[in-house]
N, C-alpha and C positions, 0 to 999 in steps of 0.2 A: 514579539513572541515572548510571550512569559519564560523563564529560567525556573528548571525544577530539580530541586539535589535529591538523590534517592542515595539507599544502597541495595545491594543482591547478591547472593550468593553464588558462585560457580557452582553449575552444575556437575561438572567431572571431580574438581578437586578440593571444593565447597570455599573456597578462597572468598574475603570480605572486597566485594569491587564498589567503590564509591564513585557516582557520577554526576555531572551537573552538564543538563544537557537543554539548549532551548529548543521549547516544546512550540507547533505551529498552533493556532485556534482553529479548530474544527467550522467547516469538514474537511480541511488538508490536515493533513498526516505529517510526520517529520521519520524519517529513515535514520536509522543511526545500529550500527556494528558494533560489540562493546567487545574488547579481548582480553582475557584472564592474565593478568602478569606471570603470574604462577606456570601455568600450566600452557597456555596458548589456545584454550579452548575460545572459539567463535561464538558468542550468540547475536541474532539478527532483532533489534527492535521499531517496532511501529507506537510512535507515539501521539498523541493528541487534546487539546484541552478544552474544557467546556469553554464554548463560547456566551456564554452567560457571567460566568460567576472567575471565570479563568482563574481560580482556586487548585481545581481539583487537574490529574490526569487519567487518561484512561492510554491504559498500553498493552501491547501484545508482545511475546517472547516467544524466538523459535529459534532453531538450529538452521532453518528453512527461511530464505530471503522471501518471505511470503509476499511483499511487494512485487519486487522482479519477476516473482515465478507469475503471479497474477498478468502480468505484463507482456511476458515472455509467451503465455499459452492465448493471450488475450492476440497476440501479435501475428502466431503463427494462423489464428484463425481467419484474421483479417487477409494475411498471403495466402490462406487457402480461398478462400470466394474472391480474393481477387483475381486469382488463375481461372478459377470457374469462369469468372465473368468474361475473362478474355475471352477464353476460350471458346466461345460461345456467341460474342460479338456478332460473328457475321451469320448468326441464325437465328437471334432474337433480338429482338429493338431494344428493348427495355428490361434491365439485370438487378431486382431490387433487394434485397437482404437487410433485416435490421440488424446494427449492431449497437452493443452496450454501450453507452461513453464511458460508465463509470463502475468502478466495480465499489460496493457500501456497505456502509454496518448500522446500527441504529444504536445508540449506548444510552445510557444512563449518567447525569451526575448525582452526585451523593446533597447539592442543592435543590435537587426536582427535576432538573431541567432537563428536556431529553433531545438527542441531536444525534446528526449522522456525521460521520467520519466519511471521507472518501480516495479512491486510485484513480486518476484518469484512465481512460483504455486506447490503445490504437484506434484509430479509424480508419475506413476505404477512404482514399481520395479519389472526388468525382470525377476525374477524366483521365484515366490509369489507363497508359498508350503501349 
């Protein structure tokens, strides 16, 4: 994984926060938390680097574990048609639902190159008893 030093500002209390964080090649993602010394504010990052030119990064900033939650709501979907499915079992043969594997983004490097980032998702397991 490539190593990339950034800095950024706090958002609450504008504090100078320097990072050096190894970044994954696309299309996995790396997850990383950064916390303000200053003040203790959280921000959540998703990071990623062209897999061409592994130059450049492309990253996402939030307050909001956008990973997890993706994950999270991606998970409870999968518990809800799996309850369906049971539930149901003894009145129809066959229970089929598509689900996402992946949840994605399409990006841009600043080389040309264009490529997808990606989240795994839950999935149904086939013989849910």
């Amino acid at each position: 994984m490539p190593e990339f030093s950034f800095r950024q500002y706090c958002s609450v209390c504008g504090n100078k926060i320097h990072h050096t964080i190894d970044v994954a090649i696309a299309p996995e993602m790396t997850r990383s938390e950064v916390i303000c010394e200053k003040c203790q504010d959280h921000t959540n990052m998703l990071l990623t680097t062209c897999p061409e030119c592994k130059e450049a990064f492309q990253y996402f900033i939030s307050d909001l574990d956008f990973a997890e939650e993706v994950q999270r709501l991606s998970g409870a979907y999968v518990r809800l048609i799996s309850g369906i499915r049971n539930s149901l079992k003894e009145v129809i043969e066959e229970f089929k639902v598509p689900v996402p594997k992946k949840w994605s983004v399409g990006l841009s490097c600043t080389c040309g190159n264009e490529f997808t980032a990606e989240i795994p998702l839950p999935q149904l397991e086939e013989n849910n008893e």
